[in-house]
C-alpha positions in Angstrom: 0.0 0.0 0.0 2.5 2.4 0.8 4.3 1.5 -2.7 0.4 2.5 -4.0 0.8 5.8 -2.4 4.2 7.0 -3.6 3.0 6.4 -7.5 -0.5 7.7 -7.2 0.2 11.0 -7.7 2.0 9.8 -11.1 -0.6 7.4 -12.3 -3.6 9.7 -11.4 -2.0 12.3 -13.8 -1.5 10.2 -16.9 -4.9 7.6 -15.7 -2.5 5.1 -14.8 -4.6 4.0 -11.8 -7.0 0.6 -11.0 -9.3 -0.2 -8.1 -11.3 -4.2 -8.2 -12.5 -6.8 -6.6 -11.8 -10.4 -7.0 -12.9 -14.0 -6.4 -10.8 -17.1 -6.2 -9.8 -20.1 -4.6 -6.0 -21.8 -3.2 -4.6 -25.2 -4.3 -1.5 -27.4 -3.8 -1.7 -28.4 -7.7 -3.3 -26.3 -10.6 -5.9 -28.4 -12.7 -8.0 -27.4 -15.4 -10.7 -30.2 -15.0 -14.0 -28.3 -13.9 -15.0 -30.7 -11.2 -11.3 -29.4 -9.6 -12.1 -25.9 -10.1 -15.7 -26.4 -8.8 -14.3 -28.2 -5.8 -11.6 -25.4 -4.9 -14.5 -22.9 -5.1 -15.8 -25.2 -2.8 -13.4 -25.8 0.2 -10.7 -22.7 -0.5 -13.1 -19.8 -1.5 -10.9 -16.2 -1.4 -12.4 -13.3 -2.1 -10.6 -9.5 -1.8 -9.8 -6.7 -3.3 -6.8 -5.0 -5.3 -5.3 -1.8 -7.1 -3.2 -1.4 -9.5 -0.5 1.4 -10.5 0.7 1.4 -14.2 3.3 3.3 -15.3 3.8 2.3 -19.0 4.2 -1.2 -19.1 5.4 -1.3 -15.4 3.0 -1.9 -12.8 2.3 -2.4 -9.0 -0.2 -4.0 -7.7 -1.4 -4.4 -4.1 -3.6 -6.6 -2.6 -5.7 -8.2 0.2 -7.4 -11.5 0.1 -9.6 -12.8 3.1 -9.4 -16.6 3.1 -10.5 -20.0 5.8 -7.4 -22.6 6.1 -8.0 -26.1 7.1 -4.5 -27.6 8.2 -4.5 -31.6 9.2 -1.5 -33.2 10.8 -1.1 -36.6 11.4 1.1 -36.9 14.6 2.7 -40.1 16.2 3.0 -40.8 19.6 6.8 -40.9 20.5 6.5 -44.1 23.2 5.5 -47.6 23.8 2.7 -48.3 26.0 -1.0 -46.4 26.0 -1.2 -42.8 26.8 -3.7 -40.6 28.3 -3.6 -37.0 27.3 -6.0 -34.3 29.0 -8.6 -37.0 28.8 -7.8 -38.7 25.3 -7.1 -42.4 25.1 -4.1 -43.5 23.2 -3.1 -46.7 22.5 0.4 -48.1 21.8 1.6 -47.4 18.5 -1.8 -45.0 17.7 -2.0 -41.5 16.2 -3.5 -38.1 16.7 -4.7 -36.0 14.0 -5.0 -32.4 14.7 -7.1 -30.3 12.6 -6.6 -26.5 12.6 -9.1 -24.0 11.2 -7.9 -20.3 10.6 -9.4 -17.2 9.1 -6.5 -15.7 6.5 -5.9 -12.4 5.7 -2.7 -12.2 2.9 -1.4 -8.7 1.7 1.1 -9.4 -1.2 2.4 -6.3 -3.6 3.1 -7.1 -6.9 5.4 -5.8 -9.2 5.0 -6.6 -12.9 5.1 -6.3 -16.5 2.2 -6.1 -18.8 2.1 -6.2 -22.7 -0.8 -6.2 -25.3 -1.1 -9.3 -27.4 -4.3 -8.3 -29.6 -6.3 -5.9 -28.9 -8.5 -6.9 -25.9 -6.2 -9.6 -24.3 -3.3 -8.7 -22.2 -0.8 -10.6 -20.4 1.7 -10.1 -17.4 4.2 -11.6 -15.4 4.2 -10.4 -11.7 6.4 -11.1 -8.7 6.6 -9.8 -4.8 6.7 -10.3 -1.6 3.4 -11.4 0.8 2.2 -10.9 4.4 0.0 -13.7 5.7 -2.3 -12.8 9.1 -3.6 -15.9 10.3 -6.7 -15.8 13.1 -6.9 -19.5 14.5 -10.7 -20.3 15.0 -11.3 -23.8 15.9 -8.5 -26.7 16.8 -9.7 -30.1 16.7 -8.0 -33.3 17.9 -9.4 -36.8 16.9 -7.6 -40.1 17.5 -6.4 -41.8 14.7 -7.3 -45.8 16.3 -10.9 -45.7 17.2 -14.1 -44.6 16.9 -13.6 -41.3 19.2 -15.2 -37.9 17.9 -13.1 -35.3 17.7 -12.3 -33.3 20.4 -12.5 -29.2 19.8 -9.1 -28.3 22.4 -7.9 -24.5 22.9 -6.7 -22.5 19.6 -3.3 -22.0 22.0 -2.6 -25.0 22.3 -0.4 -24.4 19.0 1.8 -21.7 19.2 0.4 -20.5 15.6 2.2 -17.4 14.1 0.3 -14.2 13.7 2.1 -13.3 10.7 4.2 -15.5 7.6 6.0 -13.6 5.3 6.2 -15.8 1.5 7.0 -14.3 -2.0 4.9 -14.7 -4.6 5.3 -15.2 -8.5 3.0 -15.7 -11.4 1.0 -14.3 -14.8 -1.7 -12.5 -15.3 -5.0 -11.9 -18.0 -6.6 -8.7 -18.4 -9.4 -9.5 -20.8 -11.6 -6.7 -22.4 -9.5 -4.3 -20.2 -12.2 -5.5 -17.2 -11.7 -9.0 -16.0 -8.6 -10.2 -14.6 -7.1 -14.0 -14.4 -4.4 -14.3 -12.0 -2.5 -17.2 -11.0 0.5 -16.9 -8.8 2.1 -19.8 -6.8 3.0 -18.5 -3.3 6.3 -19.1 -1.8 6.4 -19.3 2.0 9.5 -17.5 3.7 8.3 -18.0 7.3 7.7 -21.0 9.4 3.7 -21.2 9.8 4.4 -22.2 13.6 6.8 -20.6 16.1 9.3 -22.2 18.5 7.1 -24.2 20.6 4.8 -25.7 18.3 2.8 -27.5 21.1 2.6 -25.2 23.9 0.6 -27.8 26.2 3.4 -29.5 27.9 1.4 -32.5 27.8 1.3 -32.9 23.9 4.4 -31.6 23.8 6.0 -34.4 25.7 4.4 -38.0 23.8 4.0 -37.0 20.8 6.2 -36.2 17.8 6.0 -33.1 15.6 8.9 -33.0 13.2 6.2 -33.1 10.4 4.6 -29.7 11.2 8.2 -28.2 12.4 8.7 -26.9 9.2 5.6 -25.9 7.5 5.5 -22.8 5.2 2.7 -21.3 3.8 3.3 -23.1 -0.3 0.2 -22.8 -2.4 -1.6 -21.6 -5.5 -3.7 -18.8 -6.0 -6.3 -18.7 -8.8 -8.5 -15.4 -8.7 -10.3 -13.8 -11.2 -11.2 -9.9 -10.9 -13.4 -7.3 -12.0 -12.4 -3.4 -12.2 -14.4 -1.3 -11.1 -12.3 1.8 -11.4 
């Protein structure tokens, strides 16, 4: 945004200067059958807003897209004999699967370059860097062995960062000088979980999380825009 600012004096005087709204959806691998596109509608819906500053065929463009995040991780217990963990049976050699459920906020700022190839289809190639503000809303905890239903457990229990910085990269469509087809694959920078990943001591100390140590924030994102200004 504050990229927006320092050339909106410029682009306001030669009309440089775009305002939308878009729809879209994240995926871990792009597909161009329609039940795939129906189906990230579906489960990754993202919807937001974004500008765009052109200065020739240069351009910035900032963003913000609101999207939900449904994170599973399969963890193993780390010894042999049955556990009991704040009221969870867990057998010898049995798994936990912890669901997380987020509300997403990301703010990435594009910089790219846009050329005409007739005369109402454009096409660009954008890259910059992103901010990711995640809101944990519901934590869920079902055992792996078992009939059990899940178990909703406090959003602390993982130590969840606030913010996840990525890069992203991709092309872009501008069709009819209106519509807009983005898809950008976005890099993530940041860990998605800080230092103590299981703040409950008690999770913490039977189980083992090497596989959600290291998660980053790596995803597609297909949106589709409308300008309205």
């Amino acid at each position: 945004m504050a990229m927006l600012l320092v050339f909106g004096s410029s682009a306001f005087a030669i009309g440089g200067i775009d305002l939308g709204l878009k729809v879209g959806y994240k995926t871990n691998k792009l597909s161009y059958q329609k039940e795939d596109i129906k189906a990230g509608f579906a489960n990754s819906f993202t919807i937001g807003a974004f500008g765009r500053v052109q200065l020739g065929g240069l351009y910035v463009q900032p963003e913000i897209l609101w999207f939900k995040t449904q994170s599973v991780f399969d963890l193993s217990t780390n010894v042999d004999h049955d556990i009991n963990i704040v009221g969870i049976n867990v057998p010898t050699g049995g798994k936990v699967d912890f669901t997380l459920n987020a509300m997403n906020f990301q703010v990435p700022v594009l910089v790219g370059y846009k050329f005409s190839l007739i005369d109402m289809l454009a096409v660009r190639a954008q890259a910059g860097p992103t901010m990711n503000f995640t809101i944990p809303q519901k934590t869920l905890i079902n055992q792996s062995v078992g009939s059990s239903e899940p178990t909703e457990i406090s959003n602390d229990t993982f130590d969840t960062k606030s913010i996840a910085f990525g890069f992203q990269a991709g092309v872009g469509f501008d069709i009819m000088s209106k519509i807009t087809l983005d898809i950008n694959y976005n890099f993530g920078i940041s860990k998605v979980f800080g230092a103590n990943i299981i703040n409950n001591t008690e999770w913490g100390q039977y189980l083992d999380t090497n596989n959600i140590s290291n998660a980053h924030n790596n995803m597609f994102m297909v949106t589709v825009g409308f300008k309205i200004l």
